[in-house]
N, C-alpha and C positions, 0 to 999 in steps of 0.2 A: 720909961716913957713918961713926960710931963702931960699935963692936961692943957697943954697950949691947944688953940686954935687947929691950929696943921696938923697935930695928932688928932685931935679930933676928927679931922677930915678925911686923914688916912683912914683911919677905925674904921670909920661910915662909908667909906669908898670901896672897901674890902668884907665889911660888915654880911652880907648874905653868903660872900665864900667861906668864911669862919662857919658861920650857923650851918652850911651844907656840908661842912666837914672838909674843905678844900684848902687850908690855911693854908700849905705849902703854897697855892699860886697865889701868894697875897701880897704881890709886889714888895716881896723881901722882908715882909713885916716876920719874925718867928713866931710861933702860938703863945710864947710865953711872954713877948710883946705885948701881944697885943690879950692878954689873960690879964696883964700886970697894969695895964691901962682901963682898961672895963672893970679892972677892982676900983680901981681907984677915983673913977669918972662917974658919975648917979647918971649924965647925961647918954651917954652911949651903952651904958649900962641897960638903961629903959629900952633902949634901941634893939640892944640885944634878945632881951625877953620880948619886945614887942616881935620881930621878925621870927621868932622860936615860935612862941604864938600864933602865926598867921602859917608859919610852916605846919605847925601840926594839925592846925584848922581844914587846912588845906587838902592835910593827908587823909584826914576822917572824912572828909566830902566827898573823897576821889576813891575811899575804897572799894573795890571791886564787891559784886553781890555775893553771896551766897547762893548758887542753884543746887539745888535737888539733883542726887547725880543722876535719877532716871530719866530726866527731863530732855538732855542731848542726845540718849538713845531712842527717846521719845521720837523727837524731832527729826533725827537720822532715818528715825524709820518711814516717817509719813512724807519724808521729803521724796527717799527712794521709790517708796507706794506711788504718791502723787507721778514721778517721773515713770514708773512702770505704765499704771493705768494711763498717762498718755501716751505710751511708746502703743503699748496695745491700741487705743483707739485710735491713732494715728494712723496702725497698720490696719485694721476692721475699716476704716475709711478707703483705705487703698485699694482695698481687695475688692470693696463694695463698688468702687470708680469702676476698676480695672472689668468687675463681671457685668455691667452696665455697658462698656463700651464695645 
C-alpha cells in the first residue's frame, strides 16, 4: 500500500477495528495491509498509538473494583434480615389489627 491520500483514509476509516482486534471486517483491507502501511506512514502511525492509548485509558478507568469477598455475604444477609424483620412486623401488625377488631 502507498501513502496516498485514499489509503490513508482507508487506514483511518478501519483504524479503531484494527486496534480492537477486528481486522477481518476492515473492508477487505488484510492485516498485513494495513501493518505494511502504518509502517510506512508516521501519519497514521500517530493514529494508531493514539487510539491504543485512549483504548487502554479507557480500560483502567472502567475496571471493575476489587470487594472484599465478605462484603456480598455481608449485604445478603442484612438485606434478608431487613426483609424477615419486616415480614415479622408486618404480621405483629396484623395480628394486633385483627385482636383489636
Amino acid at each position: 500500500m502507498s501513502n496516498s491520500h485514499a489509503s490513508c483514509g482507508s487506514i483511518r476509516e478501519w483504524l479503531d477495528a484494527y486496534v480492537d482486534g477486528e481486522i477481518a471486517h476492515c473492508g477487505g483491507l488484510s492485516e498485513q495491509e494495513f501493518v505494511d502501511h502504518v509502517t510506512q506512514c508516521t501519519g497514521c502511525l500517530t493514529e494508531v498509538v493514539a487510539a491504543r492509548r485512549v483504548k487502554s485509558a479507557l480500560a483502567r478507568a472502567h475496571a471493575p473494583e476489587e470487594v472484599p469477598g465478605d462484603v456480598y455475604d455481608r449485604v445478603s444477609l442484612r438485606v434478608r434480615e431487613a426483609g424477615r424483620e419486616t415480614w415479622i412486623q408486618w404480621q405483629s401488625d396484623q395480628i394486633e389489627m385483627w385482636a383489636r377488631d
